[in-house]
N, C-alpha and C positions, 0 to 999 in steps of 0.2 A: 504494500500500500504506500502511496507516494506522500507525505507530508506536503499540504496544499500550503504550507509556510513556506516552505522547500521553493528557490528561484525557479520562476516559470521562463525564463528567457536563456538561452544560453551566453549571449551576448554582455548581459548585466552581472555573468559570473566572469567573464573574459576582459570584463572595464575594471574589476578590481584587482586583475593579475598585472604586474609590470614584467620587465623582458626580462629583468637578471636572474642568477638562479637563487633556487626560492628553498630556503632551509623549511620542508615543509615536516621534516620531523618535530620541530624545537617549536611547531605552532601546536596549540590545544585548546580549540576553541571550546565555547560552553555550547551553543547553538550548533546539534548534532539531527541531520534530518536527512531524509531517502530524495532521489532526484532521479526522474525516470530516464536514465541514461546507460544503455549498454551496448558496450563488447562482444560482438559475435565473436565464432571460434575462428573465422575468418581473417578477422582484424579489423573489422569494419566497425563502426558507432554509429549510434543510434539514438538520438535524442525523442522522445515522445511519439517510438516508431517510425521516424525517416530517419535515412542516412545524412552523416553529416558529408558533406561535400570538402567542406573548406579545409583541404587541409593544414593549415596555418592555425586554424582555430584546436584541432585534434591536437595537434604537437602540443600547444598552449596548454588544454585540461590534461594531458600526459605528464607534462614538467610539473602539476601538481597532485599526480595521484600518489598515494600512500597505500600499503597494504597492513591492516590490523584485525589481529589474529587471521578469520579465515575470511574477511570483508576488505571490498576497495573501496576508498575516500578517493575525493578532489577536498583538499584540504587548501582552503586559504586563512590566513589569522583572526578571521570572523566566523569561521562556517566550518564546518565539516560534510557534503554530502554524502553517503553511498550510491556507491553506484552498481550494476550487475557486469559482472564478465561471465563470458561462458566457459574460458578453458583459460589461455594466457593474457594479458592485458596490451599485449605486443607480439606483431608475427619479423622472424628475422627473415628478410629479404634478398639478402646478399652476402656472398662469401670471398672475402682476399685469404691468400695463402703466401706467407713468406719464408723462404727457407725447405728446409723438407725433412722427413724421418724426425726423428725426436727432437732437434732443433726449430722444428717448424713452429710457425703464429700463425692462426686464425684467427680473421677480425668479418666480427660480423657484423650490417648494419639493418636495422630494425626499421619497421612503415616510420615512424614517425623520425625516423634520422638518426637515432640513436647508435653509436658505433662504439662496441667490445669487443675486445678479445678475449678467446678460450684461455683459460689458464688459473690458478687458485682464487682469484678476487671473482671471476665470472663461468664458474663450473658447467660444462655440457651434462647433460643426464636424458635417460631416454625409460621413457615409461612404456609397456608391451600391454594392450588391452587384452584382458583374459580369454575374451571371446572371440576376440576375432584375430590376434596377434599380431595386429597392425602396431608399430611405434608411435610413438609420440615423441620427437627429442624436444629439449629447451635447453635453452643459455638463459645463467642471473645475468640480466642487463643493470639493476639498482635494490641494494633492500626490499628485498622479498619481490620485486618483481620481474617476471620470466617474460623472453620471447619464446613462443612456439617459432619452432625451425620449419621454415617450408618446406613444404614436399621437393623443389627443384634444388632448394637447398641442400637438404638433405642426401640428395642425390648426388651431389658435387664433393660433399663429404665423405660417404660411400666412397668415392672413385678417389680418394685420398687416403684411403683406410689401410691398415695394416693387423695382422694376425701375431698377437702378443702372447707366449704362454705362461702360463702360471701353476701353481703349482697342484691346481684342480682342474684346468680347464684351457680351451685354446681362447682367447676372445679376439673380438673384432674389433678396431676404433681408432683414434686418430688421436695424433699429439699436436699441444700445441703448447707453449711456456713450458717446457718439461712433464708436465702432464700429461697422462695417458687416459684418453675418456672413450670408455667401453660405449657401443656403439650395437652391439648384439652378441651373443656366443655362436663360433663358428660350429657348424655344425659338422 
């Protein structure tokens, strides 16, 4: 249910953000309310059931989302909204590779521009659906929040991948910062 207090405009939450970056941990507002805004698993948004177009305004409510416990804010120093994501709040779009075998970096950049690399501060992990065995990988792009790796991405990772063994098992996966991030078990 949407808190009809909750800003009806997207616009009037976008006039109170400025451009720099915004510590939006250290804000805590007291006015805590729901804002019919969601993240498909796509990576699309959706304010009050249409998409948002503008991407300039997406990147904008991005640089102030927050993730607490198992809910997302757009957190500015007066408000806090929830909002719905369906799966990650970020799809990663694009892959550079530099270097190669265990010295290699992966940098990935995310819909909303966002650019990490693989390595301890921003871990790859891939989730396998029970039912169907399909993957799901992600990269942490910020504090608790994940890109899903696209499908063509993921693909381009695959074809960088290498067979690491261990001492139960062959695995599949790719390094990047010294870091070896399992990708599937070779079968």
């Amino acid at each position: 249910m949407v808190d009809e207090s909750a800003h009806t405009s997207l616009q009037s939450l976008a006039d109170k953000l400025d451009q720099e970056a915004r510590p939006v941990h250290d804000w805590h507002p007291s006015h805590v309310a729901d804002i019919d805004l969601r993240i498909w698993r796509d990576g699309t948004w959706y304010y009050q059931g249409s998409p948002i177009h503008r991407l300039r305004l997406v990147k904008l409510f991005a640089s102030v989302m927050r993730r607490d416990d198992d809910d997302y804010y757009l957190v500015t120093p007066v408000e806090k909204l929830r909002i719905q994501v369906d799966d990650a709040p970020f799809i990663a779009v694009e892959i550079d590779r530099e270097g190669a075998g265990e010295s290699q970096r992966l940098l990935f950049r995310t819909n909303v521009d966002d650019v990490v690399e693989a390595g301890p501060r921003h871990p790859i992990r891939v989730v396998i659906d029970p039912l169907s065995g399909e993957p799901s990988p992600y990269i942490l792009v910020r504090d608790r929040l994940e890109a899903l790796i696209s499908r063509p991405v993921f693909y381009q990772m695959a074809d960088l991948a290498l067979m690491e063994n261990s001492a139960s098992s062959t695995e599949f996966g790719v390094w990047s910062c010294g870091c070896f991030f399992v990708l599937g078990e070779a079968t």
